[in-house]
N, C-alpha and C positions, 0 to 999 in steps of 0.2 A: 653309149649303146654299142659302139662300133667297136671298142674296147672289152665289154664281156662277150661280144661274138668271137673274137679272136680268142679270146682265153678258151669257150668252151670249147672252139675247134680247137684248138690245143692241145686243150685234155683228151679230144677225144684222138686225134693221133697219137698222143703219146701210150693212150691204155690200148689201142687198137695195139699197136707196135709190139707194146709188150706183151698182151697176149700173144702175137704170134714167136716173139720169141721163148715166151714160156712154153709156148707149143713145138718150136722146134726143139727145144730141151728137151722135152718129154720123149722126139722121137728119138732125139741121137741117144740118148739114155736108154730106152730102149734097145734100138741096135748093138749100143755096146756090151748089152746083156745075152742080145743073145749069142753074139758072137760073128756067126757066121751066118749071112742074110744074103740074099740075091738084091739088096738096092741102095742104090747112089748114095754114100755115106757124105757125101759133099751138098748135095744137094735130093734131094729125099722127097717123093713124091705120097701124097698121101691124102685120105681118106678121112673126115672129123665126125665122131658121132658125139652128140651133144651131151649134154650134165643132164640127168633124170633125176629128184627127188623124190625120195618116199617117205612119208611120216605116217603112225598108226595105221601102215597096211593100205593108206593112200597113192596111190600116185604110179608112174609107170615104169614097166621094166624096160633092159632094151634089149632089142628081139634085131639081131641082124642077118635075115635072111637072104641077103644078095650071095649071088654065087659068080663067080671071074673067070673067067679061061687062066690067068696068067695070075702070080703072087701080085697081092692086094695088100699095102700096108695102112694100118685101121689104128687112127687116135680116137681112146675112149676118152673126154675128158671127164675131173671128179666129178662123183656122184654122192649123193648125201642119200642115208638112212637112217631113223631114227624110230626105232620100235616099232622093224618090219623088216620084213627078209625081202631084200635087191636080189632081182633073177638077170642074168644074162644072158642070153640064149646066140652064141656068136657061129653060126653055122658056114659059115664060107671055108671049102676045103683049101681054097688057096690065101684063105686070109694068116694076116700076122698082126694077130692084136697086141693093140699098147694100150695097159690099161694106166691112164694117167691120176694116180693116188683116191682113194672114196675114203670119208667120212663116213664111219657108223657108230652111232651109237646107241646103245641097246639093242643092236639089231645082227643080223650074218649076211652076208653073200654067197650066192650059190652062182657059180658059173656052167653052162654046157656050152663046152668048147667041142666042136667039129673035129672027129679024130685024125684028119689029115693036118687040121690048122695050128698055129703057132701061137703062141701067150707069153707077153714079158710085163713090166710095170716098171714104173720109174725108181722103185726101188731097187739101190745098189748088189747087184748081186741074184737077183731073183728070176728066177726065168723057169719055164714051162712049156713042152709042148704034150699034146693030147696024141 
């Protein structure tokens, strides 16, 4: 018994861990996209808004209405769609969204990005501001 408690703490530091370094991936990949950013490229403070799923027009968008005095860097993690339009509604004039990879299939995404705020994704190369 005392042996599979140790294993599944185990497992669960080790997936903990890796999420978070899959997440710092996501942001320095970002930053490197966009180039030129106002934060800590060493150490990088940040904001997670969770995975949303939507299938057949089910399920929730993500609506990020918070507003900052100061730049706000914002990890979107993946999002699945599946024969339903993902809305994002990312209104923070001093946000810098990372949007970290969606799955869709049969489906689109529609982003409203706040026209002061920033937009990258962890794809190499891609980058956007509104």
């Amino acid at each position: 018994m005392a042996k599979q408690l140790i294993s599944v703490i185990f497992i669960f530091v080790l997936i903990t861990s890796t999420a978070v370094a899959d997440e710092y991936e996501a942001v320095r990949l970002c930053m490197k996209n966009w180039g030129t950013h106002p934060f800590n490229a060493s150490k990088p403070k940040y904001r997670v808004i969770g995975k949303k799923v939507k299938v057949f027009g089910i399920g929730g968008n993500i609506n990020d209405t918070s507003v900052t005095a100061v730049p706000e860097l914002v990890l979107i993690k993946p999002n699945v769609s599946v024969m339903s339009v993902a809305r994002m509604y990312l209104m923070n004039p001093n946000g810098w969204y990372c949007i970290h990879n969606k799955v869709n299939v049969m489906s689109k995404t529609e982003i409203n990005l706040h026209c002061k705020a920033h937009l990258a994704t962890t794809k190499d190369g891609v980058a956007g501001a509104g």
